[in-house]
ZAMAR-276250 format. One record per residue (C-alpha): residue number from 1; z, y, x. Coordinates in Angstrom, 3 decimals. Layout:
BEGIN
SITE|segu|w|v|u
SITE|NUM|Z|Y|X .
...
***
This chain:
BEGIN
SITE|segu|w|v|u
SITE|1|10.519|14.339|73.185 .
SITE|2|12.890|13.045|70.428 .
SITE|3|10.403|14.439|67.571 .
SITE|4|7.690|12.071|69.995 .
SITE|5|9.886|9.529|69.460 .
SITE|6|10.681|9.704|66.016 .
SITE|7|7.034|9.860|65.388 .
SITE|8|5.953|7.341|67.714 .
SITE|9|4.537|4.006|65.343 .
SITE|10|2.125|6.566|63.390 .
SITE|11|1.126|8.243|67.086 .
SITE|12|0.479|5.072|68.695 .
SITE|13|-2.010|4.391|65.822 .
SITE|14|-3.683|7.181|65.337 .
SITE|15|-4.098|7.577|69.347 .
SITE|16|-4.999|4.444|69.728 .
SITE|17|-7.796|4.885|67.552 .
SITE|18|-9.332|7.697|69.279 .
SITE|19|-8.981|5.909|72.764 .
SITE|20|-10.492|2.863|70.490 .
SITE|21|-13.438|4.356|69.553 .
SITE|22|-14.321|6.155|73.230 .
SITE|23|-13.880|2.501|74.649 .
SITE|24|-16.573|1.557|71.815 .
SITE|25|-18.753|4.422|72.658 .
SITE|26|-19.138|3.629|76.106 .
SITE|27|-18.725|-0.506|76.923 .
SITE|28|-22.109|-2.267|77.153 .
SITE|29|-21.099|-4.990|74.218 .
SITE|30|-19.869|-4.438|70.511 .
SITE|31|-16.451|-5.150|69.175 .
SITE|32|-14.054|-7.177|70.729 .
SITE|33|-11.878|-5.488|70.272 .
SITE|34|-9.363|-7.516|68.136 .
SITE|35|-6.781|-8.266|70.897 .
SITE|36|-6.298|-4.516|71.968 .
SITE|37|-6.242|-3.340|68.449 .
SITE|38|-3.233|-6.432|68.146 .
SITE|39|-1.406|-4.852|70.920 .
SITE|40|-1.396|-1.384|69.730 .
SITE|41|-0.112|-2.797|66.503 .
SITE|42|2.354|-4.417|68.204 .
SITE|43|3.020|-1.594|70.506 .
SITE|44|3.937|0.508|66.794 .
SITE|45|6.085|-2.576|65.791 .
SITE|46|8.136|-2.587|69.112 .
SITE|47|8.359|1.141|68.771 .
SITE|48|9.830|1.301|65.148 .
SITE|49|12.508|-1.738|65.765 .
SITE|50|13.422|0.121|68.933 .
SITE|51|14.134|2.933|67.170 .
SITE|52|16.349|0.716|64.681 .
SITE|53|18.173|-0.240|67.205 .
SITE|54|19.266|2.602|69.113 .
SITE|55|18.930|4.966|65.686 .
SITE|56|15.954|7.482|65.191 .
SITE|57|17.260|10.817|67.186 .
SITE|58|18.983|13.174|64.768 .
SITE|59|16.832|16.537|65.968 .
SITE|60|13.543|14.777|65.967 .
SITE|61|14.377|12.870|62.215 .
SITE|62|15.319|16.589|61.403 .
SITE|63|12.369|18.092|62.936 .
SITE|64|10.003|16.311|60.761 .
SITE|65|12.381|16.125|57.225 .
SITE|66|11.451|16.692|54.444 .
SITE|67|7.616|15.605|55.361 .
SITE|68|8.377|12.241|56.722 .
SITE|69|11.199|10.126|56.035 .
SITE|70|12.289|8.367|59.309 .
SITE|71|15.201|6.110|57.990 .
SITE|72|15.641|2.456|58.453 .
SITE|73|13.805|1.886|55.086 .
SITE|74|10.910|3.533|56.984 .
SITE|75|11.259|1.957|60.091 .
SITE|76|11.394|-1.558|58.062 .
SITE|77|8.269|-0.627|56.698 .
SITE|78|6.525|0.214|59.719 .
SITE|79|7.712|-3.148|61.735 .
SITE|80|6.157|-4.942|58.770 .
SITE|81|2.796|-3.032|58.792 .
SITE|82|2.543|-2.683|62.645 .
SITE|83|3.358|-7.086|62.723 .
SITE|84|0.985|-7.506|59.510 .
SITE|85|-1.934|-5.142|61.074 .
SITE|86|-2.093|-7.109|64.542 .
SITE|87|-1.902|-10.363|62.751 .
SITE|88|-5.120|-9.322|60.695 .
SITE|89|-6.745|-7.643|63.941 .
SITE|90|-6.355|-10.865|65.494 .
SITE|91|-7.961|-12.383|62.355 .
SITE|92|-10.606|-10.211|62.716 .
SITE|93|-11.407|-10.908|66.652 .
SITE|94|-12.223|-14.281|65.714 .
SITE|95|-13.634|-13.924|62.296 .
SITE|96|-16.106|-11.379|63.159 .
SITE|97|-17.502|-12.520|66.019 .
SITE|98|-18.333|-15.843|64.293 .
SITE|99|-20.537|-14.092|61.655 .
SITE|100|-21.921|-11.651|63.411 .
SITE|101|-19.912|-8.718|62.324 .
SITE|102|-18.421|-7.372|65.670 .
SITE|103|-19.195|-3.792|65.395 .
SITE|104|-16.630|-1.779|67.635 .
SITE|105|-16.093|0.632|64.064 .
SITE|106|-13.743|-2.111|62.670 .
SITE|107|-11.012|-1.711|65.119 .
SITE|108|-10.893|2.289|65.052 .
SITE|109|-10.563|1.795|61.317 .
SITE|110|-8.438|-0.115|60.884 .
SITE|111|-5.672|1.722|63.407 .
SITE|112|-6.187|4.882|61.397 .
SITE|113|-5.768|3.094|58.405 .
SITE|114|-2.341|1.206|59.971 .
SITE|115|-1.581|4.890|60.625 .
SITE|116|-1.621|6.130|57.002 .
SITE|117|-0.538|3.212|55.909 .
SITE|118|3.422|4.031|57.680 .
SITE|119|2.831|7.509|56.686 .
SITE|120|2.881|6.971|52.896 .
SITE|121|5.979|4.071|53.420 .
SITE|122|7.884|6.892|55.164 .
SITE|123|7.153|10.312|53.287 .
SITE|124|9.334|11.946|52.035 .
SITE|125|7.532|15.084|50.557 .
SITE|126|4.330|14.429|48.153 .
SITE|127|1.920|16.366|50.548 .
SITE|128|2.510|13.427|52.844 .
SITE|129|2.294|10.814|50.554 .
SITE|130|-1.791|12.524|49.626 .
SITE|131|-2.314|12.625|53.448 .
SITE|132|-0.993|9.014|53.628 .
SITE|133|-2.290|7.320|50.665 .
SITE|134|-5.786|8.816|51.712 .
SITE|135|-5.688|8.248|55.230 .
SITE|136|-4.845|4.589|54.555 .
SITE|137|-7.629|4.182|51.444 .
SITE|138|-10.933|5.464|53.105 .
SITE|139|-10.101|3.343|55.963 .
SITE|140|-9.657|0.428|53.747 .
SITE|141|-12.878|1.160|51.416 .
SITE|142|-14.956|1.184|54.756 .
SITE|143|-13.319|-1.637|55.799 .
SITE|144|-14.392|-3.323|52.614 .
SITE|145|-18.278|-2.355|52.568 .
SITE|146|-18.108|-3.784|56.272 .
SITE|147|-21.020|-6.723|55.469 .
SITE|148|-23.311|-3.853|54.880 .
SITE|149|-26.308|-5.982|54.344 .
SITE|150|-23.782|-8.345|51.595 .
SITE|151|-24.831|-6.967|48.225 .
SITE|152|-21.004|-8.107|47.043 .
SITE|153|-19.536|-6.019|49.543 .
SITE|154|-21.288|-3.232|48.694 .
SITE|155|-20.189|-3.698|45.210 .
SITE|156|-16.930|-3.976|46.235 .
SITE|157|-16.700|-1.012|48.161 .
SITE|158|-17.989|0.878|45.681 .
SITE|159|-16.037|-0.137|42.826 .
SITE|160|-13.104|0.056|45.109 .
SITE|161|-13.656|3.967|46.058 .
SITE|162|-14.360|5.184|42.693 .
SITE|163|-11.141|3.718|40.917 .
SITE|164|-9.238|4.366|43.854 .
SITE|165|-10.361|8.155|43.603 .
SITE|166|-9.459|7.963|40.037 .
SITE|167|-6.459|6.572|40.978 .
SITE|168|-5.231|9.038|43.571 .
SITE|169|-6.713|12.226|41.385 .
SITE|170|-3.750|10.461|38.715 .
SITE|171|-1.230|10.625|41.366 .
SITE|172|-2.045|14.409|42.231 .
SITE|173|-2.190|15.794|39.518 .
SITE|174|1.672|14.285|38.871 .
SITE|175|2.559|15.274|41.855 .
SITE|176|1.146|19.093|40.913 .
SITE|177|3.187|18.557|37.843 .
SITE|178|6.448|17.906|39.747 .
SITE|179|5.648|20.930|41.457 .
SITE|180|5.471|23.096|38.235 .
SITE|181|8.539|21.718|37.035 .
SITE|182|10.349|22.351|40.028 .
SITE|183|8.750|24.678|42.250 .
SITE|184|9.261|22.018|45.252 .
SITE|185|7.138|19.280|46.880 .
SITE|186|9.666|17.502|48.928 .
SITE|187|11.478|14.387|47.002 .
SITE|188|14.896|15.816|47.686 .
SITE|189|13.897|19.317|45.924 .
SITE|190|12.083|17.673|43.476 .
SITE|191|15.473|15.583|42.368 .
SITE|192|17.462|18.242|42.620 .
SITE|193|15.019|20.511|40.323 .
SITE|194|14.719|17.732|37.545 .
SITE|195|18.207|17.531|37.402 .
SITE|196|19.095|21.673|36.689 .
SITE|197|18.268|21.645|32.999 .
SITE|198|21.845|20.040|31.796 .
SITE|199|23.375|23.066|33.187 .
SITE|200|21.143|26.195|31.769 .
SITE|201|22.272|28.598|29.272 .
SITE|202|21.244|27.993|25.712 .
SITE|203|18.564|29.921|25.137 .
SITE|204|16.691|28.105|28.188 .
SITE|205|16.921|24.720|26.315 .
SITE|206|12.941|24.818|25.432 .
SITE|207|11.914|25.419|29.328 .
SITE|208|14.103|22.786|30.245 .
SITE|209|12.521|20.409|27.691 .
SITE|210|9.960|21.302|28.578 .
SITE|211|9.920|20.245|32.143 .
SITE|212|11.495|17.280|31.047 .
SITE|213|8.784|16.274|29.447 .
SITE|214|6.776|17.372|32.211 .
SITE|215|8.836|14.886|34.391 .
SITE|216|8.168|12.343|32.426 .
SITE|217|4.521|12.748|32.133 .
SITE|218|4.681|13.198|36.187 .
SITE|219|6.363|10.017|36.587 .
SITE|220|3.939|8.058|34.077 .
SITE|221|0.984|9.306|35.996 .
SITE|222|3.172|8.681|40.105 .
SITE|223|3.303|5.333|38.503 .
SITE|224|-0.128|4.806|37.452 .
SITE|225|-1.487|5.917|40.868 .
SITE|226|0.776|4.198|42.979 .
SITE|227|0.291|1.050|40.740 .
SITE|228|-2.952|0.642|41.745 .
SITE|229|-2.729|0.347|44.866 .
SITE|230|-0.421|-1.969|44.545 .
SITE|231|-2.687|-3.800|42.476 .
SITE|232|-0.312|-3.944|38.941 .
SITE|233|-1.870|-4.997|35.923 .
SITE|234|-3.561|-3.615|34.469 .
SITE|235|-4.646|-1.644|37.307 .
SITE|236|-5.777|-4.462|38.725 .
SITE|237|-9.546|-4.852|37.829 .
SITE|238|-10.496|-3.492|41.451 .
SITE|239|-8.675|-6.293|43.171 .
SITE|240|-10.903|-9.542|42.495 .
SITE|241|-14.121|-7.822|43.454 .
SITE|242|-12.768|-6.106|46.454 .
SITE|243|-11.000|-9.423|47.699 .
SITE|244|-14.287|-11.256|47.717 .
SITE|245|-16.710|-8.647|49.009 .
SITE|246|-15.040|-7.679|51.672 .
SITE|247|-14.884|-9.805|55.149 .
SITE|248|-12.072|-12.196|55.466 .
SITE|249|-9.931|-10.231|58.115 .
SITE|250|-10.384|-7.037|55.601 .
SITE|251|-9.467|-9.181|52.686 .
SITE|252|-5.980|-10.318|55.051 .
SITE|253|-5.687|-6.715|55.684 .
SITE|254|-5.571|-4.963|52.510 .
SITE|255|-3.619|-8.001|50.623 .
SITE|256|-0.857|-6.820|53.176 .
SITE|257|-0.547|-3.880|54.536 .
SITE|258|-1.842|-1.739|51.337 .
SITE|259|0.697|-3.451|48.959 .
SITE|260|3.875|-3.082|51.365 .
SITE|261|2.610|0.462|52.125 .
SITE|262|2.609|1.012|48.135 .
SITE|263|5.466|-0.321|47.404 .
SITE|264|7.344|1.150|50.207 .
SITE|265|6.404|4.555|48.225 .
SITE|266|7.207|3.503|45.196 .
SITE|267|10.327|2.312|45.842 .
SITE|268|11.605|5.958|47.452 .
SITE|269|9.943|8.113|44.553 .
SITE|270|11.657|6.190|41.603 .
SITE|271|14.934|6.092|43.365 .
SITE|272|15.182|9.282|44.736 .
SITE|273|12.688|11.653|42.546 .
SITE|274|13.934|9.547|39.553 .
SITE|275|17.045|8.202|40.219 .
SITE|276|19.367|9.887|37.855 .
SITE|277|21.122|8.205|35.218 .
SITE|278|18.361|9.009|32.224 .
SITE|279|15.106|8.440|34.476 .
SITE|280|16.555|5.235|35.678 .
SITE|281|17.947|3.924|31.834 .
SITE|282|17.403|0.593|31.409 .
SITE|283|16.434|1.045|28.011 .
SITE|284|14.308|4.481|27.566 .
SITE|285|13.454|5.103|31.542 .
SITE|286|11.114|3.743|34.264 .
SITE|287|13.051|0.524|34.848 .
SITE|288|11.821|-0.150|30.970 .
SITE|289|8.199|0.866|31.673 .
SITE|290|7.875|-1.768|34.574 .
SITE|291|10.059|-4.359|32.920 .
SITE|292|6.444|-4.687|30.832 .
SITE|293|4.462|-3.890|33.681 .
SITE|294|5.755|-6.569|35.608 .
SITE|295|5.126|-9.329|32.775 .
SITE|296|1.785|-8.233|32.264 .
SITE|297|1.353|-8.457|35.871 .
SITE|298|2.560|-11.856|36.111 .
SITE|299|0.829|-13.420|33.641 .
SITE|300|-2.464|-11.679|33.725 .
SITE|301|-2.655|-12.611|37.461 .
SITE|302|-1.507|-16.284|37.144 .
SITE|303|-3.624|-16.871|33.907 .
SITE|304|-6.474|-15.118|35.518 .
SITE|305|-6.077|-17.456|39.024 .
SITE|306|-6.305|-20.568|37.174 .
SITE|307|-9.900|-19.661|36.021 .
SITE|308|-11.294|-18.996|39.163 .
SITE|309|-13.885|-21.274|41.087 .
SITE|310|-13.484|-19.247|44.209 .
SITE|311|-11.016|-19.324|46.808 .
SITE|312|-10.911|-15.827|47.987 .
SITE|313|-10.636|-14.420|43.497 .
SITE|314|-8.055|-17.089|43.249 .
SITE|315|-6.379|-15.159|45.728 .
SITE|316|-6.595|-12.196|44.236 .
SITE|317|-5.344|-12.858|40.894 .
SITE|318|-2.475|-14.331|43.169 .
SITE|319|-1.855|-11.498|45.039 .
SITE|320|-2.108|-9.305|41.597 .
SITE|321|1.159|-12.028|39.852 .
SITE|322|2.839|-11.698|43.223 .
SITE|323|3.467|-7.554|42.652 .
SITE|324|4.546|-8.569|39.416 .
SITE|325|7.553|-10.748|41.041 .
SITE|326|8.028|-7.190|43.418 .
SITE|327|8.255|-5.251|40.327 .
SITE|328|11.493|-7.554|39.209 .
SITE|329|13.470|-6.865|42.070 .
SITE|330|12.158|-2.508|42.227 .
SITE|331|13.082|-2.260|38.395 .
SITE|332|16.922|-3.821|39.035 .
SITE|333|17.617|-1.134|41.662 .
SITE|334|19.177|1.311|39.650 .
SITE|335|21.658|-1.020|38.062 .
SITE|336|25.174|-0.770|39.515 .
SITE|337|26.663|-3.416|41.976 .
SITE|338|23.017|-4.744|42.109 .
SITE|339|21.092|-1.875|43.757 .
SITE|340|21.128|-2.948|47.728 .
SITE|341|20.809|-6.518|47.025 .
SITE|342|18.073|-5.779|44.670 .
SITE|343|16.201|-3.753|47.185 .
SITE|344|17.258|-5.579|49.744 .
SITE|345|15.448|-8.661|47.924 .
SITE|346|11.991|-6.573|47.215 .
SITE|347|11.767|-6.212|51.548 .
SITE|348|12.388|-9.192|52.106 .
SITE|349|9.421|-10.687|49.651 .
SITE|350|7.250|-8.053|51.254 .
SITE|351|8.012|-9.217|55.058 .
SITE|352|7.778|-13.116|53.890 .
SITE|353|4.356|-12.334|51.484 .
SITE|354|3.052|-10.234|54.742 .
SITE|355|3.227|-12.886|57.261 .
SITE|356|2.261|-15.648|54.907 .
SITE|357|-0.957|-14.247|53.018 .
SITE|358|-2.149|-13.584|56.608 .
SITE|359|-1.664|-16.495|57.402 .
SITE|360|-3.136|-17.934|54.336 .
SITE|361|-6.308|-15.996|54.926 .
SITE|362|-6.579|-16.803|58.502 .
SITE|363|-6.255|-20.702|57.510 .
SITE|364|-9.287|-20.001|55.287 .
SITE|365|-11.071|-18.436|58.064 .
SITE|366|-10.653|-21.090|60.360 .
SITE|367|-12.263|-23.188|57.449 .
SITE|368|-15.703|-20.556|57.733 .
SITE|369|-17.491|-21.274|60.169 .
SITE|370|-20.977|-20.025|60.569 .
SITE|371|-23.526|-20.845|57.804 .
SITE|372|-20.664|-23.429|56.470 .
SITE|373|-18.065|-21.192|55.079 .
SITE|374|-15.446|-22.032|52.517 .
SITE|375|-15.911|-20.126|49.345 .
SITE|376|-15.313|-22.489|46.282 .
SITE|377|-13.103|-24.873|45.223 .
SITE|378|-15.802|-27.543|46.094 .
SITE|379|-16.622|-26.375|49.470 .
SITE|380|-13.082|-27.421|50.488 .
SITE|381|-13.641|-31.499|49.389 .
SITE|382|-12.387|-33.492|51.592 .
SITE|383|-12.107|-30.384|54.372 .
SITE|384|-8.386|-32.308|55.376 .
SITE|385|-9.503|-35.655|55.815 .
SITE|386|-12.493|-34.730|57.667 .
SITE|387|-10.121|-32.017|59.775 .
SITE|388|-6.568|-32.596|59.803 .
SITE|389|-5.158|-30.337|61.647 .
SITE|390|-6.947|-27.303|59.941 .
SITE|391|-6.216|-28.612|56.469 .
SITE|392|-2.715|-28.762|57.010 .
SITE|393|-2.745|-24.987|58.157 .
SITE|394|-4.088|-24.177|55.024 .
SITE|395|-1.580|-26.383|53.120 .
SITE|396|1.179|-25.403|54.314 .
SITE|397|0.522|-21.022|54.131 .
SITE|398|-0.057|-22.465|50.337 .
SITE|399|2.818|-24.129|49.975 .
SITE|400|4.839|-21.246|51.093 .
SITE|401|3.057|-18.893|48.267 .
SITE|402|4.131|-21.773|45.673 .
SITE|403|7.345|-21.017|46.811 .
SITE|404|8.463|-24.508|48.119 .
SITE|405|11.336|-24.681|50.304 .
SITE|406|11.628|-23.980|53.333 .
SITE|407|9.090|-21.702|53.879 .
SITE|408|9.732|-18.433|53.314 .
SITE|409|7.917|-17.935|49.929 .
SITE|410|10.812|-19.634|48.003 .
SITE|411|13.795|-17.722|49.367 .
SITE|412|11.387|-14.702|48.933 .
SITE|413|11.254|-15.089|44.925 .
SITE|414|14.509|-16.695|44.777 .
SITE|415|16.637|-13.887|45.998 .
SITE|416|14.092|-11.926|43.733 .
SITE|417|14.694|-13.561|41.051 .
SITE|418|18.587|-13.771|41.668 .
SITE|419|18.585|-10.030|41.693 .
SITE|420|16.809|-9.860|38.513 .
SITE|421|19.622|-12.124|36.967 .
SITE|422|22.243|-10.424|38.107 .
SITE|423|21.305|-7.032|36.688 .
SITE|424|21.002|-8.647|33.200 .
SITE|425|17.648|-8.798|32.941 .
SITE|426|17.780|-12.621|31.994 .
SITE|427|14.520|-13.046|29.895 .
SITE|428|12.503|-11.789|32.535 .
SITE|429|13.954|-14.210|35.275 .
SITE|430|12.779|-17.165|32.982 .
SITE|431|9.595|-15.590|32.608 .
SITE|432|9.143|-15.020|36.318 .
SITE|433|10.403|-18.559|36.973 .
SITE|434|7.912|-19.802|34.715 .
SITE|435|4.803|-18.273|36.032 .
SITE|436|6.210|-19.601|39.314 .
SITE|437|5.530|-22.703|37.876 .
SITE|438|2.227|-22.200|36.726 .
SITE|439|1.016|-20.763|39.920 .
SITE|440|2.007|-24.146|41.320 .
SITE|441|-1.374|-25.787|39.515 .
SITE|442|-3.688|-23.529|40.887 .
SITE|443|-2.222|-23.441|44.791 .
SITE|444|-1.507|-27.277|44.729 .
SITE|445|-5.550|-27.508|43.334 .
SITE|446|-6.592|-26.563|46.594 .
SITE|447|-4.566|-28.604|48.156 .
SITE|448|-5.975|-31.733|45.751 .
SITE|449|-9.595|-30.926|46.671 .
SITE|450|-8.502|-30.716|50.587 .
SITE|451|-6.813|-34.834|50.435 .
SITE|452|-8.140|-36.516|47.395 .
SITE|453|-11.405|-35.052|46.740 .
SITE|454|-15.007|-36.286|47.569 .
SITE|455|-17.731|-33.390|48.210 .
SITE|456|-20.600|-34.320|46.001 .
SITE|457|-23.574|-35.609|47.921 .
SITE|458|-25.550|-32.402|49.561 .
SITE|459|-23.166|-30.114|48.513 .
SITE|460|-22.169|-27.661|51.519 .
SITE|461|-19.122|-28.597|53.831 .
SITE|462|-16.440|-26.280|54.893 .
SITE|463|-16.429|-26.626|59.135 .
SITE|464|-14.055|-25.514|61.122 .
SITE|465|-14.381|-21.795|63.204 .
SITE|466|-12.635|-22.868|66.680 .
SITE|467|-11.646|-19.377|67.771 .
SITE|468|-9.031|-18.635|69.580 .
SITE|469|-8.095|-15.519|67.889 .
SITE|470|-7.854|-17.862|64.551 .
SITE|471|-5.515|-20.337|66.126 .
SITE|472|-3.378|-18.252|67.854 .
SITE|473|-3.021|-16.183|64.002 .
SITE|474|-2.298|-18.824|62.340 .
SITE|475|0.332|-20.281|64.622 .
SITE|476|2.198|-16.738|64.855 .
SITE|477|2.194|-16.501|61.231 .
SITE|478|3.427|-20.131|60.514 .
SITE|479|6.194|-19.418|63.129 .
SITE|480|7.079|-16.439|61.261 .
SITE|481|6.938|-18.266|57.845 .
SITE|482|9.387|-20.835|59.526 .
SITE|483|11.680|-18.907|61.212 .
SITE|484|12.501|-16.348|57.908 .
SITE|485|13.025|-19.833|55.573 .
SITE|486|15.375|-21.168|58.212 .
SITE|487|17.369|-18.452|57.979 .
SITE|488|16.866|-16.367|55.031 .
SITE|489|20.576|-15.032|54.997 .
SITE|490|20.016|-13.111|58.796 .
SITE|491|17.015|-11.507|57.715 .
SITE|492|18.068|-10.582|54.206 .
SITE|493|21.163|-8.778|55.829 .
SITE|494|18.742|-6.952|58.152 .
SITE|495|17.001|-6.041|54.818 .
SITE|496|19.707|-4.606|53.383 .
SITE|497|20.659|-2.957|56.339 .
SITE|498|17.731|-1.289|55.949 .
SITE|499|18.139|0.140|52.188 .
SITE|500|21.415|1.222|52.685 .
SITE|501|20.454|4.674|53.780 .
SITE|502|18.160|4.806|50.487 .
SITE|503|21.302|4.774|48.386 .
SITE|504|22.720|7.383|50.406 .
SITE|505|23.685|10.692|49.094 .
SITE|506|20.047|12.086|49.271 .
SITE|507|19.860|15.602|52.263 .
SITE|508|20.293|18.952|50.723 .
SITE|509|17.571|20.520|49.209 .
SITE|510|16.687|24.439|48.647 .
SITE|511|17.630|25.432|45.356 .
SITE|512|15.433|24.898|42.351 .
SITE|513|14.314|28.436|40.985 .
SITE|514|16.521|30.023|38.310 .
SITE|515|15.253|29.606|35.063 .
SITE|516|14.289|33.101|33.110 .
***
């Protein structure tokens, strides 16, 4: 019962996507079936805080250690997927049936991808994190190719799968590499095995530089795969394509719950694989390598997003200088007297960015109806004048990714940003603030074209989808986005709550094997 338990958010998924698609197979109309795909989601997310608040059971946590990591870092993550995934199923029950898209497949997807999605936050071993990471993507790339007969969402798929294969081939073949070194799969073992070579005899100083560099190479290549999905520049180029092919609800999906599922892995693998004192050097480990990552990320994606004509790419270059802010607050972990607040900083971003980009993208939904969707700049003219209440759903999930107070996208990059200061890393706060700035032009654009913009005579109209499903997202998310900016201090303590057990001494390991 307590390993049931323990297991219970990825069970209720994956179930519930079985039972999802008999209930397909067998009713006499397709799809809707946003609002019980919502509730299982929910279902997860009640499940996961429950077990944060009377603590995961000790024999059940054991039972599944080293595979799967059920901490309160885990649990975090899985509250925000399970919230994020029934926000964007709702999206979807409303979305889809307006265009003619509600094919019962959606909702069995996207549980099993929900599913993978808390499996890779919470693994703990890097068999896991391949089941994870690949039960998550192939649910997403489907998911993405959904407007089968949309020769851009074909594309998108497409382009999607093959660098995400590429991508997760990377990853494997790092985590193989571990594996060499080390002669474990687990993160614990793998630590413990990269940290034997200070202590060998002399004369087994070249194997242990040579699994050093091994190490390294592994991490280089963890990084690269994991990057990706998080959509870091430059492993970005999929993210554009993929965020305007794909439906709405998938686009809402994937902005979300990929990226906190990423960085949830991340996170653990750099500070627990690589969290020694030389892996984690400011100046010659990974904290260095995404110090550069994170720049490149920030201003590629902001640069890029004030080209764009299109809503939906604007987005996506958004979403791409938004992992860049992440990065800040991941690559200040190791320092001392900064390392909870740090983390602490990079779950709270992820919860606030979560609630608000759905929101965001169910706003632009609502603004999509039938045969008058919003896709450009243009299309949006006047859209708040003409539709008040509508426009100012879309202004203010905008606002709150500009980072205006006191929605939850400012205290989001300012503790971020704080954290960042505070482990000396001083140039790079100015450079985040900075691109803060710029983003400001291109979200406050859209907001220009909604008041103070004419559409040019003939030129299409955005019109409002009235669906409940729509409304009902938008008004859970706002609440959200309200409620975390009123009191950022209560739910940043509950987020470092949460990392505290990932600074923990880190469970005993087998033995690495004695060098020859």
């Amino acid at each position: 019962m307590n390993l049931l338990l323990v297991l219970f958010p990825i069970l209720v998924l994956a179930g519930g996507g079985v039972v999802l698609m008999m209930v397909d197979a067998f009713q006499k109309e397709e799809g809707q079936l946003g609002m019980p795909t919502a509730l299982l989601h929910f279902v997860a997310a009640a499940g996961a805080l429950a077990l944060w608040q009377r603590g995961s059971p000790a024999d059940g946590a054991a039972a599944v250690a080293p595979w799967l990591t059920v901490d309160r870092t885990g649990l975090f993550f899985a509250a925000v997927i399970s919230v994020a995934g029934a926000l964007a199923s709702l999206l979807a029950g409303g979305y889809l049936a307006e265009h003619k898209l509600d094919r019962g497949e959606y909702y069995p997807l996207v549980a099993f991808a929900s599913s993978g999605a808390i499996m890779l936050a919470q693994s703990g071993d890097t068999l896991t994190l391949f089941l994870g990471l690949e039960t998550m993507s192939l649910g997403v790339y489907a998911l993405t190719g959904f407007r089968r007969s949309n020769p851009r969402s074909v594309e998108a798929a497409l382009k999607y799968f093959l660098l995400g294969s590429f991508a997760a081939a990377l990853m494997l073949f790092g985590a193989a590499l571990l594996y060499a070194a080390t002669g474990h799969t687990d993160y614990a073992g793998i630590a413990q095995g990269l940290r034997v070579g200070s202590d060998l005899a002399p004369e087994a100083a070249q194997i242990a530089a040579v699994h050093t560099r091994m190490g390294i190479f592994a991490m280089v290549l963890v990084i690269v795969g994991l990057g990706f999905k998080v959509g870091v520049a430059p492993f970005h180029m999929w993210t554009p394509d993929a965020y305007e092919g794909a439906p709405t609800s998938t686009t809402a999906y994937m902005s979300v719950v990929v990226k906190a599922a990423a960085v949830a892995a991340l996170m653990r693998i750099l500070l627990v694989v690589f969290g020694d004192a030389g892996s984690a050097s400011g100046t010659a480990g990974w904290p260095a390598l995404l110090a550069w990552l994170a720049v490149l990320t920030m201003v590629t994606g902001n640069l890029m997003a004030l080209t764009q004509t299109s809503v939906k790419r604007m987005l996506a270059y958004s979403s791409i200088a938004h992992a860049g802010y992440i990065l800040l607050g991941i690559l200040a972990a190791p320092r001392e007297g900064v390392g909870l607040t740090a983390q602490a900083s990079v779950l709270f971003y992820l919860a606030g960015y979560a609630v608000t980009n759905v929101g965001v993208f169910a706003a632009l939904a609502l603004a999509g109806r039938h045969g008058a969707e919003a896709v450009s700049f243009d299309d949006l003219a006047g859209y708040a004048r003409r539709h008040p209440a509508a426009g100012m759903a879309l202004t203010f999930f905008l606002l709150s990714l500009t980072g205006i107070p006191p929605t939850v996208g400012f205290f989001g990059k300012f503790y971020v940003i704080r954290a960042t200061l505070d482990a000396g890393y001083t140039t790079l706060a100015v450079v985040a603030v900075l691109n803060s700035a710029v983003s400001a032009y291109y979200y406050l654009g859209v907001i220009v074209k909604m008041y103070m913009r004419d559409p040019a005579p003939g030129a299409p109209q955005a019109s409002p989808n009235r669906s409940f499903y729509l409304v009902f997202t938008i008004l859970a998310a706002g609440v959200m986005v309200l409620a975390m900016g009123a009191s950022p201090q209560r739910w940043l303590a509950l987020a470092t709550e949460a990392v505290t057990p990932v600074t923990a001494a880190a469970p005993a390991a087998p033995a690495a094997p004695a060098a020859p």
